[in-house]
N, CA, C and O atoms as CSV, one atom per row, in Angstrom:
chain,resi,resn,atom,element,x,y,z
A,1,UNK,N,N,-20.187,-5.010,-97.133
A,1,UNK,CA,C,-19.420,-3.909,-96.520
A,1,UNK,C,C,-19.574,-3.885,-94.991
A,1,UNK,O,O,-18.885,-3.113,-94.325
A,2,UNK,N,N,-20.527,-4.773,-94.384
A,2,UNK,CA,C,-20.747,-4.376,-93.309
A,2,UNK,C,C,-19.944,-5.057,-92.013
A,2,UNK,O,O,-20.032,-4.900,-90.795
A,3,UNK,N,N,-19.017,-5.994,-92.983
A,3,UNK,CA,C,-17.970,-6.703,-92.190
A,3,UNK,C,C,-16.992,-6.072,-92.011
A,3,UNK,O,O,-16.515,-5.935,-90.884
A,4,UNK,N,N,-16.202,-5.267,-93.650
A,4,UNK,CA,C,-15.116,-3.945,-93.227
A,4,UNK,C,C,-15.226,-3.200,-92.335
A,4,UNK,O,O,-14.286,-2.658,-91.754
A,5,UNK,N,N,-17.168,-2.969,-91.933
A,5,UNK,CA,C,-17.237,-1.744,-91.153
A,5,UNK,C,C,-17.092,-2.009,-89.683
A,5,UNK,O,O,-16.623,-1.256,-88.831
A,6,UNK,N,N,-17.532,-3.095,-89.557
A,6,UNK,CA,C,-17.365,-4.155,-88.262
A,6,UNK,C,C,-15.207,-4.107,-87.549
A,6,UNK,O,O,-14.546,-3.960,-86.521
A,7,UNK,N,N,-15.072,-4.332,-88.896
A,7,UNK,CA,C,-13.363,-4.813,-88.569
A,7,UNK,C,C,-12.472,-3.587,-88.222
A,7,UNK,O,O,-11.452,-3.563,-87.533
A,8,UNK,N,N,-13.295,-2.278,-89.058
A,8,UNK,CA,C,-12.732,-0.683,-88.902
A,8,UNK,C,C,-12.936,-0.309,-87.792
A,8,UNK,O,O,-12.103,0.426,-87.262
A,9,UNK,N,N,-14.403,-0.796,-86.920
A,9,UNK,CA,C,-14.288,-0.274,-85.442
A,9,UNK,C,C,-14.304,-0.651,-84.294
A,9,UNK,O,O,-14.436,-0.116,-83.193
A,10,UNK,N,N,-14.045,-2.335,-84.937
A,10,UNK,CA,C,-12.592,-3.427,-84.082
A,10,UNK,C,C,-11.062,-2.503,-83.840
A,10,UNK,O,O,-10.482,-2.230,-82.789
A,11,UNK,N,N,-10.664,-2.127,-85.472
A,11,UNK,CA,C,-9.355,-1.375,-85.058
A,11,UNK,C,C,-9.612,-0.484,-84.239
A,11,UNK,O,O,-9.000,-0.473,-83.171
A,12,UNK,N,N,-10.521,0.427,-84.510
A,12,UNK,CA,C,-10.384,1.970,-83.914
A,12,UNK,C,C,-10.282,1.822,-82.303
A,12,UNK,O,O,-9.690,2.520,-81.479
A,13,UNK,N,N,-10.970,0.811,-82.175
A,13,UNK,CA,C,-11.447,0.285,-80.291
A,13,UNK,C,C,-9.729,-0.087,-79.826
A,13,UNK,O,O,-8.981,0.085,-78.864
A,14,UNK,N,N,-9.709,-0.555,-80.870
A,14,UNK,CA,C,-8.472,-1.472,-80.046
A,14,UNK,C,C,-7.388,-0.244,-80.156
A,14,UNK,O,O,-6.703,-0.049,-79.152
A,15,UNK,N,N,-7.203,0.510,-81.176
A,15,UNK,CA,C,-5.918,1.342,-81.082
A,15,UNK,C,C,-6.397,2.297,-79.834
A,15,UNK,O,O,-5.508,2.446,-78.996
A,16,UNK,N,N,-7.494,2.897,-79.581
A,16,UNK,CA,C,-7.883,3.998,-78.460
A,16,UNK,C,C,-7.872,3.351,-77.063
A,16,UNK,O,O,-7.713,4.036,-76.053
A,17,UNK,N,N,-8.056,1.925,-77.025
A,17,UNK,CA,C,-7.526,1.184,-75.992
A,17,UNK,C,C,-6.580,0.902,-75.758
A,17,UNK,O,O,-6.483,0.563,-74.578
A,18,UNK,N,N,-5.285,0.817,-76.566
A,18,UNK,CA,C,-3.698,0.884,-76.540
A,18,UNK,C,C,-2.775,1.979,-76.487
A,18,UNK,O,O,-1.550,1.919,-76.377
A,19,UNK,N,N,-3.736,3.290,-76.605
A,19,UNK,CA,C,-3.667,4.773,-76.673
A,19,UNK,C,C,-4.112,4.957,-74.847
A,19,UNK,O,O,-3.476,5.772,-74.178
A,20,UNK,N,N,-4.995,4.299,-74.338
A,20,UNK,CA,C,-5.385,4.648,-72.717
A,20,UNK,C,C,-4.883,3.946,-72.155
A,20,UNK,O,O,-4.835,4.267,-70.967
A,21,UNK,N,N,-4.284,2.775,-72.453
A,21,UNK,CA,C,-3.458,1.967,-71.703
A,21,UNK,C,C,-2.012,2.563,-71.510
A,21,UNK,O,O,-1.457,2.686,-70.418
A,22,UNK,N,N,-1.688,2.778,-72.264
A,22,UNK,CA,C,-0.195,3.487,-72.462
A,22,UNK,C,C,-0.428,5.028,-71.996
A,22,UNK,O,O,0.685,5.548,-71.914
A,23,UNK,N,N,-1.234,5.760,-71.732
A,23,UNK,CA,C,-1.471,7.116,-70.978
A,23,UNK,C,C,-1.817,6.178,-69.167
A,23,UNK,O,O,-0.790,5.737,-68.650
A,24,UNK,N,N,-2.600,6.040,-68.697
A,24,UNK,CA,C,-2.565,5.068,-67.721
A,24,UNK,C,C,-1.260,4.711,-67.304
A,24,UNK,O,O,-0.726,5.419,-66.450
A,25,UNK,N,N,-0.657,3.731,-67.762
A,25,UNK,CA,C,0.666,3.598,-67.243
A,25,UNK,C,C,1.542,4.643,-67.025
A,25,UNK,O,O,2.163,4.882,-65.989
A,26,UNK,N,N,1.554,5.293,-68.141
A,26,UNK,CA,C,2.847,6.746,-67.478
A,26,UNK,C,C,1.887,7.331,-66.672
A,26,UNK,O,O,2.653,8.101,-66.091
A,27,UNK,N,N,0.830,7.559,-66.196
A,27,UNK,CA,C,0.149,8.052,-65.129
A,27,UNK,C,C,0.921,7.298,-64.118
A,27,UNK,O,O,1.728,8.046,-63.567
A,28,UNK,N,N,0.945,6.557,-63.850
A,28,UNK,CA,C,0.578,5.537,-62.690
A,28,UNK,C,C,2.105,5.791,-62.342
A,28,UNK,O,O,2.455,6.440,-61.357
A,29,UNK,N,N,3.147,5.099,-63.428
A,29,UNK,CA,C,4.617,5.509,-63.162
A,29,UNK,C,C,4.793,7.647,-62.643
A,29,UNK,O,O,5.372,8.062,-61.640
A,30,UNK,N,N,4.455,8.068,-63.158
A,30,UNK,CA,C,4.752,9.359,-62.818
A,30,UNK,C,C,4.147,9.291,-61.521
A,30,UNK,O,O,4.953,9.616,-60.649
A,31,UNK,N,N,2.819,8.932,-61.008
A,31,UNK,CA,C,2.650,9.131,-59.677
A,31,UNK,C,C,3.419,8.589,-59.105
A,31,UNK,O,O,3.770,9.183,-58.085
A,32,UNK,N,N,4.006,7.432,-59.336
A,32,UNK,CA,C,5.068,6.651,-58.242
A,32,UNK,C,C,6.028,7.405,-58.156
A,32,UNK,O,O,6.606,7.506,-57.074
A,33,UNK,N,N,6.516,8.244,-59.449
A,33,UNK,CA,C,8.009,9.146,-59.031
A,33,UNK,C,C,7.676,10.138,-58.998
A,33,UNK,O,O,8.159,10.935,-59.802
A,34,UNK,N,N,6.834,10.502,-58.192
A,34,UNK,CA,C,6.676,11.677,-58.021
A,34,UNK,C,C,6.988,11.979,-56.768
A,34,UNK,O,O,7.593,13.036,-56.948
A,35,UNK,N,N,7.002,11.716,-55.173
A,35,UNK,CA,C,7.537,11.501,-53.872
A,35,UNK,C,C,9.087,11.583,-54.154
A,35,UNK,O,O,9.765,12.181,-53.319
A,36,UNK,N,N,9.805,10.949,-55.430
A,36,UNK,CA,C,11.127,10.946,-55.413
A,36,UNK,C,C,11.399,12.330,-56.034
A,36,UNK,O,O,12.218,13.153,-55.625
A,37,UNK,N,N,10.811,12.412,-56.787
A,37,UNK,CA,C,11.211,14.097,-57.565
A,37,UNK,C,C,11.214,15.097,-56.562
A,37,UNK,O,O,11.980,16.060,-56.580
A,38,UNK,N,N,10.061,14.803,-55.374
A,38,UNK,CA,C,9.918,15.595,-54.298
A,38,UNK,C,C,11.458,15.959,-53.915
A,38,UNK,O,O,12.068,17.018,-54.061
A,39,UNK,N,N,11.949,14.481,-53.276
A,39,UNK,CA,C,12.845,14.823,-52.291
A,39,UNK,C,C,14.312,14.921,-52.972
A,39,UNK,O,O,15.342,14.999,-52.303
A,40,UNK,N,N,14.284,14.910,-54.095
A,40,UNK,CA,C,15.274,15.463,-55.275
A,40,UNK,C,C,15.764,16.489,-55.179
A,40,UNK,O,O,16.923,16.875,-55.030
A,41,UNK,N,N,14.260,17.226,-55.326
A,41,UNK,CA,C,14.452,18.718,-55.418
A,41,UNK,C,C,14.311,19.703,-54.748
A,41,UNK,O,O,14.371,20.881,-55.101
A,42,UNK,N,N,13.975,18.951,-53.026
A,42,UNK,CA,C,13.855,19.665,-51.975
A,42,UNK,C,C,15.652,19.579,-51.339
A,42,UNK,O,O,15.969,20.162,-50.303
């Protein structure tokens, strides 16, 4: 069992790392449009 348990928190790592990667990026994009939203809506 201690290989399932090994491989279960292989997945878990990897999905919470594809979960912060993908929050990260729309971070990063929203900061970039964010100067444009500025002058959008000024």
């Amino acid at each position: 069992d201690g290989v399932f348990l090994s491989a279960f928190i292989l997945r878990n790592i990897k999905i919470t790392f594809i979960i912060r990667n993908s929050l990260f990026c729309s971070l990063k994009i929203f900061l970039f449009l964010k100067p444009f939203l500025y002058i959008y809506l000024i």
